[in-house]
C-alpha positions as CSV (number, residue, x, y, z in Angstrom):
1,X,13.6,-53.5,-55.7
2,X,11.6,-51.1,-53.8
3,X,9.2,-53.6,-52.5
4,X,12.4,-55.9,-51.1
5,X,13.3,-52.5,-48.9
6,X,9.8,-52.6,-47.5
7,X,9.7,-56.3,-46.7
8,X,13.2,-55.9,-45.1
9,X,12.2,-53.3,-43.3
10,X,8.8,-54.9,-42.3
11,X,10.3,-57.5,-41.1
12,X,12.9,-55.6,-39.2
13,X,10.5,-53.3,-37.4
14,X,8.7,-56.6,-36.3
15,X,11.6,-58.0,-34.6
16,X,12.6,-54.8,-32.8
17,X,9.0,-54.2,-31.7
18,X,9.0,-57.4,-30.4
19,X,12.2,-57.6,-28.9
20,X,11.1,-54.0,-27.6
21,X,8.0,-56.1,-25.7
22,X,9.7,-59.1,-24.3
23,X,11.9,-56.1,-22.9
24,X,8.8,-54.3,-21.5
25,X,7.1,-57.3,-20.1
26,X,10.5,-58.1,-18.3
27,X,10.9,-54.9,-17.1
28,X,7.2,-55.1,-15.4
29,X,7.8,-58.7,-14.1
30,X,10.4,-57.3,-12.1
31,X,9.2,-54.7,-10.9
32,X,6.0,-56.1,-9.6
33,X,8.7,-58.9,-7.6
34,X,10.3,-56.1,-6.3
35,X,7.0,-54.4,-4.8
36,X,5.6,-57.8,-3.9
37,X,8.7,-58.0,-1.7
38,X,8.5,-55.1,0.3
39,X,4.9,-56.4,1.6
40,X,5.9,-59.4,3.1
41,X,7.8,-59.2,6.5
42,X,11.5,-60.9,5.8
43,X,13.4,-62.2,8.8
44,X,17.3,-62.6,8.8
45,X,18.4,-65.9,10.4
46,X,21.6,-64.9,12.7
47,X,23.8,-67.6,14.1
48,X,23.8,-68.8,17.6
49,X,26.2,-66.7,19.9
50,X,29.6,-68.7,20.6
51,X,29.4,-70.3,24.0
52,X,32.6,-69.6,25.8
53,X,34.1,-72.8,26.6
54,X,34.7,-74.6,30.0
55,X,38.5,-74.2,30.3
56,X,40.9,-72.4,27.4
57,X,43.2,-74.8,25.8
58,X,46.6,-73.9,26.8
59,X,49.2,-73.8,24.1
60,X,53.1,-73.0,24.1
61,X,54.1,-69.3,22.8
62,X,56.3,-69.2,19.9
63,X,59.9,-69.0,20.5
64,X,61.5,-65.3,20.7
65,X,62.8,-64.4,17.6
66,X,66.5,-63.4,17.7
67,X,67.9,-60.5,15.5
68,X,69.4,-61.3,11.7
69,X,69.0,-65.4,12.7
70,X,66.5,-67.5,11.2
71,X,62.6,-67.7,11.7
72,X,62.3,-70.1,15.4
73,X,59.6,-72.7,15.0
74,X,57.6,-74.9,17.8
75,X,57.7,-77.5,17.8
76,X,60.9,-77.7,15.7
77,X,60.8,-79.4,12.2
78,X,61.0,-83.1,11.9
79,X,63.7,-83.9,8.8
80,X,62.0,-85.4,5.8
81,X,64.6,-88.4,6.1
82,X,65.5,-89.9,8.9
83,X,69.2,-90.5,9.6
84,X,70.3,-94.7,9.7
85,X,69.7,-95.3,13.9
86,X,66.2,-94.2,13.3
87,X,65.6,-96.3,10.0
88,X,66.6,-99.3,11.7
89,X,64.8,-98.7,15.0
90,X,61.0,-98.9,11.6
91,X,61.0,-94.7,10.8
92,X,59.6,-94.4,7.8
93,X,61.1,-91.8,5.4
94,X,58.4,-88.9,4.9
95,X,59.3,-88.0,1.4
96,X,59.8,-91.0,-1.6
97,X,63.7,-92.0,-2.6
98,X,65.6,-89.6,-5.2
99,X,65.3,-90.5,-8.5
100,X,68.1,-91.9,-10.2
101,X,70.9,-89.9,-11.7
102,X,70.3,-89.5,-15.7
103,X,72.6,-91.9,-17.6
104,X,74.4,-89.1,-19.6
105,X,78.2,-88.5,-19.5
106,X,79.1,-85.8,-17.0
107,X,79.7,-82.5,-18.7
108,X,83.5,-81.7,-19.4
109,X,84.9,-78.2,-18.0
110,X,86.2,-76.4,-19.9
């Protein structure tokens, strides 16, 4: 019994030493990048300064917002369905039909 403690603990100690090496080598390996690294002159690429352009693109201002009213948009929203004129004159509707109503009977009040 006392000789299966020693092999176990052979065998034990031979994995932490070399666990304990692989550790040391990595250890020295980076260490020896990092050094290396501090020889070699390193140059930071910066991106070109923005060229101002010719002329500024003029845009409208937002409309003033107006106390307890709702949020003003420009240009104002377009609806998501057009009404019958514009149908007729070839709009296209923006979002697909409604679905269909469900086939259930309609829920009795009580």
């Amino acid at each position: 019994m006392a000789a299966d403690n020693i092999k176990r603990i052979r065998g034990d100690i031979l994995i932490a030493s070399v666990l304990v090496m692989t550790g040391v080598v990595l250890i020295s390996l980076s260490l020896r990048e990092i050094g290396s690294a501090g020889r070699e002159p390193q140059l930071a690429q910066a991106t070109q300064p923005m060229q101002p352009s010719s002329e500024p693109q003029k845009t409208a201002p937002p409309a003033e917002s107006k106390p307890g009213g709702d949020r003003p948009t420009t240009p104002a929203p377009e609806p998501a369905r057009p009404d019958a004129d514009a149908q007729k004159a070839g709009a296209k509707p923006v979002l697909p039909p409604a679905p269909a109503e469900k086939t259930a009977p309609p829920i009795k009040q009580k």
